[in-house]
DSSP file (Angstrom, degrees, kcal/mol; ACC not computed):
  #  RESIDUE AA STRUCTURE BP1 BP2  ACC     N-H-->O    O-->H-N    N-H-->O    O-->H-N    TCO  KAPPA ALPHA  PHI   PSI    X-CA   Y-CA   Z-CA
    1    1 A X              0   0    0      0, 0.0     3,-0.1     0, 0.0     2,-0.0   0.000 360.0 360.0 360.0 145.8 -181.8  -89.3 -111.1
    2    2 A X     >  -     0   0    0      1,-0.1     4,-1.2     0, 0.0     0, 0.0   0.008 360.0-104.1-103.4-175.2 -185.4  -89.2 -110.3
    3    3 A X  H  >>S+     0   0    0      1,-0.2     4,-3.4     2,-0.1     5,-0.6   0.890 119.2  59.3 -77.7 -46.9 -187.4  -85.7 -108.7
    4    4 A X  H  >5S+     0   0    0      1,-0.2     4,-1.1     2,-0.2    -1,-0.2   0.825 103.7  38.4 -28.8 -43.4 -187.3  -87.7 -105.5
    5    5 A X  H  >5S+     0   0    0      1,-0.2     4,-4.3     2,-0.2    -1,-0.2   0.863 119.2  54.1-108.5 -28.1 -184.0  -88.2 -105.0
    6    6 A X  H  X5S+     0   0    0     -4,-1.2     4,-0.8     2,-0.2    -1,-0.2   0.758 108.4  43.7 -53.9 -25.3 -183.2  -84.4 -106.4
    7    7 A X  H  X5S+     0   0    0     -4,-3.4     4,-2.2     2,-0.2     3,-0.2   0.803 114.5  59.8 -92.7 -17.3 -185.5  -82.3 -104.2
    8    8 A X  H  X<S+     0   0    0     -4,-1.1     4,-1.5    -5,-0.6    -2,-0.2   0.993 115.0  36.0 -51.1 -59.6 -183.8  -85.1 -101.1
    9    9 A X  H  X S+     0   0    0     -4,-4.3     4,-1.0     2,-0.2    -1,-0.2   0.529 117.3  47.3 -93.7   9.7 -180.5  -83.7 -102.1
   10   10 A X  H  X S+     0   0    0     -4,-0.8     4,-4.8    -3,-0.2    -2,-0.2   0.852 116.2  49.0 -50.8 -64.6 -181.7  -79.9 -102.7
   11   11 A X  H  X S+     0   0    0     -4,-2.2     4,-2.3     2,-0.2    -2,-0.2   0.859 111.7  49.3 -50.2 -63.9 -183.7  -80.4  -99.1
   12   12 A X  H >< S+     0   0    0     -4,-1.5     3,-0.7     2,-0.3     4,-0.3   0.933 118.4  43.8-112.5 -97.6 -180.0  -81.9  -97.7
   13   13 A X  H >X S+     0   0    0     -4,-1.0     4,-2.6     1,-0.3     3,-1.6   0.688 107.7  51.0 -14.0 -66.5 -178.3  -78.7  -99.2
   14   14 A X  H >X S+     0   0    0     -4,-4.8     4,-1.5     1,-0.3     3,-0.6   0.967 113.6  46.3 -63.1 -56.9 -180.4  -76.1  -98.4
   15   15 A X  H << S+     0   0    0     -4,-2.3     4,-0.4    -3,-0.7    -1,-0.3   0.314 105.9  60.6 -84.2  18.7 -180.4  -77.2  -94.7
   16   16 A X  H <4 S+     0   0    0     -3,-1.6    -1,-0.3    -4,-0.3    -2,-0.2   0.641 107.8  44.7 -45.0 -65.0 -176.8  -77.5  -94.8
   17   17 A X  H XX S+     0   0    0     -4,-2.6     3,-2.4    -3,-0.6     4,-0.5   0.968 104.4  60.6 -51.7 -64.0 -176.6  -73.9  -95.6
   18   18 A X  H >X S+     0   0    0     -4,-1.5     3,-2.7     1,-0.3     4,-1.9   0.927 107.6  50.7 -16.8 -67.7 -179.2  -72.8  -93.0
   19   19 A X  H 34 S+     0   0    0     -4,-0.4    -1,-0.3     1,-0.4    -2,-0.2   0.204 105.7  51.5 -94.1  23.9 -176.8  -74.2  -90.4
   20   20 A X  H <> S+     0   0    0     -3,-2.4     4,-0.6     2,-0.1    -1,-0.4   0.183 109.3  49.1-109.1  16.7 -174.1  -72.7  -91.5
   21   21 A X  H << S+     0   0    0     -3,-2.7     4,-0.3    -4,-0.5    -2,-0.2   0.743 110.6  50.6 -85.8 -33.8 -175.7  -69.3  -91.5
   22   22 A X  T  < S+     0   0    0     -4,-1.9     3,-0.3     2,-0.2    -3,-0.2   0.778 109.9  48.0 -75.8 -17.1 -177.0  -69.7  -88.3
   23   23 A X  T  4 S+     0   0    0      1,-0.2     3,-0.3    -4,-0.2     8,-0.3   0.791 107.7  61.7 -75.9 -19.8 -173.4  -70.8  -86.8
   24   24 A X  S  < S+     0   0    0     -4,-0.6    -1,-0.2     1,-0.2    -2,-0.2   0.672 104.4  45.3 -42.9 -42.6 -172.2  -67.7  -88.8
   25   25 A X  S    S+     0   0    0     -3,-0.3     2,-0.3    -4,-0.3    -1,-0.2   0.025  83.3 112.1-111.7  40.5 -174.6  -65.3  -86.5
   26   26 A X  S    S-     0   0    0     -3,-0.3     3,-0.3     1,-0.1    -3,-0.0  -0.922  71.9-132.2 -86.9 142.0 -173.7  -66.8  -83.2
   27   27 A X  S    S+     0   0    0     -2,-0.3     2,-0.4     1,-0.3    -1,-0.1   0.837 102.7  24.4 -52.6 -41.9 -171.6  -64.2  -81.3
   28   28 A X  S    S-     0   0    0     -3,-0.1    -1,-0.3     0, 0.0     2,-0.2  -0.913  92.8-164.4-109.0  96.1 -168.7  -66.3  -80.2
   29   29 A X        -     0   0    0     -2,-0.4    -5,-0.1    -3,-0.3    -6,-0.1  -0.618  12.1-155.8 -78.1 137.0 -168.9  -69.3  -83.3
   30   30 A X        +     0   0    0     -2,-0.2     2,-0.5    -7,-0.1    -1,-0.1   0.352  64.0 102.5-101.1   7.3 -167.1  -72.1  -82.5
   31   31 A X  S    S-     0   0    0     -8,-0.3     2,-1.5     1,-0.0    -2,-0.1  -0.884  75.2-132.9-101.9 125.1 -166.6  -73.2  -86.1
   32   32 A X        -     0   0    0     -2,-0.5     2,-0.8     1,-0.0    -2,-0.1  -0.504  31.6-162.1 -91.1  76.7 -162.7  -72.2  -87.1
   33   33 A X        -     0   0    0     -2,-1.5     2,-0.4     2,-0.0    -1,-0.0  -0.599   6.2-148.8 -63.4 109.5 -164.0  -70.4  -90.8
   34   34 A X        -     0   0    0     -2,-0.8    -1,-0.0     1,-0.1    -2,-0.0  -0.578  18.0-176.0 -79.3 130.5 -160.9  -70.2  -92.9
   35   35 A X        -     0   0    0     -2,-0.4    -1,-0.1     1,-0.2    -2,-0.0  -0.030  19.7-158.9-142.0  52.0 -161.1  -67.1  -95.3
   36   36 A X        -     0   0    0      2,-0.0     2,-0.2     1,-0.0    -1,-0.2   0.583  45.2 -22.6  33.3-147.2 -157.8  -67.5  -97.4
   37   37 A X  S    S-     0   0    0      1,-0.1    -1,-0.0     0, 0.0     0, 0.0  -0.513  85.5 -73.8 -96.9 165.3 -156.3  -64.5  -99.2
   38   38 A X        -     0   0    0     -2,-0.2     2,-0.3     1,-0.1    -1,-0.1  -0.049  43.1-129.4 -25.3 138.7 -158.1  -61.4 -100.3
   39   39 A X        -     0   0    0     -3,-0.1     2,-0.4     0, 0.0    -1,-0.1  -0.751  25.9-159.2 -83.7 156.0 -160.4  -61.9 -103.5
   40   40 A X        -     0   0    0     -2,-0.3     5,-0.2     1,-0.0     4,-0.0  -0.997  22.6 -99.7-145.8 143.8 -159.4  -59.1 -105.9
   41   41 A X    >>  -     0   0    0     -2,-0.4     3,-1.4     3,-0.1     4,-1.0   0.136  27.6-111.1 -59.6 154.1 -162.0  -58.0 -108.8
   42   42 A X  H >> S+     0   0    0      1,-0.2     4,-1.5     2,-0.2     3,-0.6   0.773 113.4  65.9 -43.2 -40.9 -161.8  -59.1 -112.2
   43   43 A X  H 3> S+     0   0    0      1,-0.3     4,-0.7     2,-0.2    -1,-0.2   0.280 100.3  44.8 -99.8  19.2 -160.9  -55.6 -113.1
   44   44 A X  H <4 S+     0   0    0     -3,-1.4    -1,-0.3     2,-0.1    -2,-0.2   0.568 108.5  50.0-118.5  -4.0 -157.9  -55.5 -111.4
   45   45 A X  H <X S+     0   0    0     -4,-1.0     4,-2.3    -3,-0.6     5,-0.3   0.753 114.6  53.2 -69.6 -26.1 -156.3  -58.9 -112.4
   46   46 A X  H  X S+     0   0    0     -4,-1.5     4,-2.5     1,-0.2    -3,-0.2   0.936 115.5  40.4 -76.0 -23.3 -157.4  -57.5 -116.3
   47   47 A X  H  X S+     0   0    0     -4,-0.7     4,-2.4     1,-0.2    -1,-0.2   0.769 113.4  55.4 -31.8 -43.0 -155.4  -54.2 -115.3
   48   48 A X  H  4 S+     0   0    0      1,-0.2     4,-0.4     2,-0.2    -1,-0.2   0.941 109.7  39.9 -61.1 -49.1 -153.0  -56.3 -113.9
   49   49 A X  H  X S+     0   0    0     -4,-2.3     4,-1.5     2,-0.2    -1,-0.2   0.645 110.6  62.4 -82.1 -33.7 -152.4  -58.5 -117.2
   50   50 A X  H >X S+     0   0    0     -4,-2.5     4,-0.9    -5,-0.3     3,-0.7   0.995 108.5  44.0 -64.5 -59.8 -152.6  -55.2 -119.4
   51   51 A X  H >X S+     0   0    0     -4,-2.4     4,-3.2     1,-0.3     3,-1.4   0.798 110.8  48.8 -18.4 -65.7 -149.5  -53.9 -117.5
   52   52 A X  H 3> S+     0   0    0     -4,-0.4     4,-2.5     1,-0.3    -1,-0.3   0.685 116.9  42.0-119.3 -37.5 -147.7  -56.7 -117.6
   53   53 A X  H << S+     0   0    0     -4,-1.5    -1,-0.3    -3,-0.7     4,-0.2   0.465 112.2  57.0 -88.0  18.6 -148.3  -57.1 -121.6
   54   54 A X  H <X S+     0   0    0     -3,-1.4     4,-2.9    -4,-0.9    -2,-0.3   0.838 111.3  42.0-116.2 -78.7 -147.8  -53.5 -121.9
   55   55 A X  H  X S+     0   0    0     -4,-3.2     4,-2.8    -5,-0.3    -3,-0.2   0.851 113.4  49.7 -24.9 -56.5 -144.1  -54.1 -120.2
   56   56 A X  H  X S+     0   0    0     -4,-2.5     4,-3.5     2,-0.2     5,-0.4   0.980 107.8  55.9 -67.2 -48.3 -143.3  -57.3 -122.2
   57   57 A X  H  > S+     0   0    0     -4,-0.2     4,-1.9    -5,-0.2     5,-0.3   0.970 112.2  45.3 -44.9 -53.0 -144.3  -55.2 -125.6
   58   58 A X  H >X S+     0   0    0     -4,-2.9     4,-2.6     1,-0.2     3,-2.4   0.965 107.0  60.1 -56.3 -56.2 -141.5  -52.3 -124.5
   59   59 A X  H 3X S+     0   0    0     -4,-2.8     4,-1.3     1,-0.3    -1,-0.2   0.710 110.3  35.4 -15.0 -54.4 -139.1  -54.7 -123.7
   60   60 A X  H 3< S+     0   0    0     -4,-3.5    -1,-0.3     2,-0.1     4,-0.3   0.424 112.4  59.5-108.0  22.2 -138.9  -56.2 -126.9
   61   61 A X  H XX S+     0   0    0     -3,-2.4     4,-4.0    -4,-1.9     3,-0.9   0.892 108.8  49.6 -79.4 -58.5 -139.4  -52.8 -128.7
   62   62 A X  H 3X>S+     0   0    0     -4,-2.6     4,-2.5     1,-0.3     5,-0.6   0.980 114.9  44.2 -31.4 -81.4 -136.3  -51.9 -126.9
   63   63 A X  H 3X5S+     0   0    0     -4,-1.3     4,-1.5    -5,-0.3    -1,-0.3   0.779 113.7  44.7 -22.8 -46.4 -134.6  -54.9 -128.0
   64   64 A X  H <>5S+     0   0    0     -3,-0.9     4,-1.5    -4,-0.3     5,-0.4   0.784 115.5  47.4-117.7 -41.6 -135.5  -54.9 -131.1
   65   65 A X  H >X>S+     0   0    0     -4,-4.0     4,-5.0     2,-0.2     3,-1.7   0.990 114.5  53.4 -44.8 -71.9 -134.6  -50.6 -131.5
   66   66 A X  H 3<5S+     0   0    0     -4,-2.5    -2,-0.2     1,-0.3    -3,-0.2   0.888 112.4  48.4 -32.4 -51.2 -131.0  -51.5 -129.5
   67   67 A X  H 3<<S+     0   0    0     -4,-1.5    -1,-0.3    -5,-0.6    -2,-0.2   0.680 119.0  27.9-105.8  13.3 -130.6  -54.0 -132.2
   68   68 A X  H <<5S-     0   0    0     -3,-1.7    -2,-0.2    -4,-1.5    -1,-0.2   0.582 102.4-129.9 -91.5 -30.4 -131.3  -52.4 -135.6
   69   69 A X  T  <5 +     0   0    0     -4,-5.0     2,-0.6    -5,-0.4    -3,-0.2   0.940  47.3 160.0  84.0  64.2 -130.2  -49.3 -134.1
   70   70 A X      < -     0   0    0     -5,-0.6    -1,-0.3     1,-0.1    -2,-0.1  -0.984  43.3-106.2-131.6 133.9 -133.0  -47.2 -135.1
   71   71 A X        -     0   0    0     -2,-0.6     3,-0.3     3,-0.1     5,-0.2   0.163  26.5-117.2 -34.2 145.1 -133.6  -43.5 -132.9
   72   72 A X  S >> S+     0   0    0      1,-0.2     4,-1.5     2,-0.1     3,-1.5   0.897 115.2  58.9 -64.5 -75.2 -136.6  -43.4 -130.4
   73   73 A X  T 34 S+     0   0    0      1,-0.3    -1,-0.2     2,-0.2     5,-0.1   0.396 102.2  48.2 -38.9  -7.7 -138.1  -40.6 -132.8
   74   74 A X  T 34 S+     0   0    0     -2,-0.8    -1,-0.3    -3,-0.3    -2,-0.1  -0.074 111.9  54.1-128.3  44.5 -138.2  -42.7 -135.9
   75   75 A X  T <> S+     0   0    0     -3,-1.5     4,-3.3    -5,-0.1     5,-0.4  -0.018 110.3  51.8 -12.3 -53.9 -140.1  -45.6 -133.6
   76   76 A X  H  X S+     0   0    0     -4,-1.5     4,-0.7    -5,-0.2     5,-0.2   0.822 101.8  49.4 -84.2 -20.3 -142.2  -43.2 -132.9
   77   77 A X  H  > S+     0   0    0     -5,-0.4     4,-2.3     2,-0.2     5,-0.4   0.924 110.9  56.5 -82.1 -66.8 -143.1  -42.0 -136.1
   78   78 A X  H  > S+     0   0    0      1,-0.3     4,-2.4     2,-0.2    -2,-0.2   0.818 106.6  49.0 -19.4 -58.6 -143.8  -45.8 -137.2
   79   79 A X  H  X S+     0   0    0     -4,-3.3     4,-3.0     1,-0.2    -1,-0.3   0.983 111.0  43.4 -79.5 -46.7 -146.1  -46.4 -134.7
   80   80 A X  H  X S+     0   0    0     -4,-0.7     4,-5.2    -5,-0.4    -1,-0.2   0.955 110.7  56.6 -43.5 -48.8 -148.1  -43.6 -135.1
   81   81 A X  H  X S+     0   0    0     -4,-2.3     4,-1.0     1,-0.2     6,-0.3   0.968 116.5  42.5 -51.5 -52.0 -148.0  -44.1 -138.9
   82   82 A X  H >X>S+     0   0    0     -4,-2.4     5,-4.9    -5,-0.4     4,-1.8   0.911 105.6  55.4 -42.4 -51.1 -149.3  -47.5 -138.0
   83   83 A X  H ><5S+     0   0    0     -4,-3.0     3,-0.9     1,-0.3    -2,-0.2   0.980 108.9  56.3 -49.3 -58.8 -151.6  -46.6 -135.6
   84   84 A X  H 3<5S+     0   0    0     -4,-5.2    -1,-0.3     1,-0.3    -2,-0.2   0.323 105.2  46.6 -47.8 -13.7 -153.0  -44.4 -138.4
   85   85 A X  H <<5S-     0   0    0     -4,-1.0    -1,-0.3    -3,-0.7    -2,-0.2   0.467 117.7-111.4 -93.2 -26.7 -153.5  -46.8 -140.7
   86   86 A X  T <<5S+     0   0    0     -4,-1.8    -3,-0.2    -3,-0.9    -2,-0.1   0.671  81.7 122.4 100.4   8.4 -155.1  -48.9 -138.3
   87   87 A X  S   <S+     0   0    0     -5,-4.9     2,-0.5    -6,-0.3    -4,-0.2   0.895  74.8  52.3 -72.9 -28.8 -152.5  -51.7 -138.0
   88   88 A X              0   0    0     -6,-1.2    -1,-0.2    -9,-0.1    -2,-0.1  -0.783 360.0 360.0-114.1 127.5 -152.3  -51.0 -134.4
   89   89 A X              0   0    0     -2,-0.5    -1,-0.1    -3,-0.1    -6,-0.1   0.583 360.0 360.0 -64.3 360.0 -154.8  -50.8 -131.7
């Protein structure tokens, strides 16, 4: 693609844009803008996803207690002991 035929379709863009910025500050706009659902921040899907792997981890800690049969208190000594070593974030 040549400069020509890029600054044509830059030129074609930008005044695309223009006119929809000015139909944007008309008082009554007669163009129907659709503006879906809510955006919601990066840092609340990564919140979201920590939860959610935070959930699944108890789950199968549970599971996995239930089926050795092992006390919450000696889980909880493990992990720490872990923690402490640095196996575990």
């Amino acid at each position: 693609m040549d400069e020509r035929e890029k600054l044509r379709k830059f030129r074609e863009l930008d005044d695309a844009f223009a006119e929809a910025l000015r139909e944007l500050e008309k008082p009554n706009p007669k163009l129907d803008i659709p503006t879906g659902p809510p955006v919601r921040s990066l840092a609340e899907l990564e919140a979201e996803e920590q939860q959610q792997r935070q959930q699944v981890f108890e789950q199968r800690l549970k599971s996995l207690m239930n089926e050795y049969a092992q006390p919450r208190e000696s889980v909880t000594v493990l992990l720490r002991t872990l923690q402490t070593l640095g196996r575990i974030a």
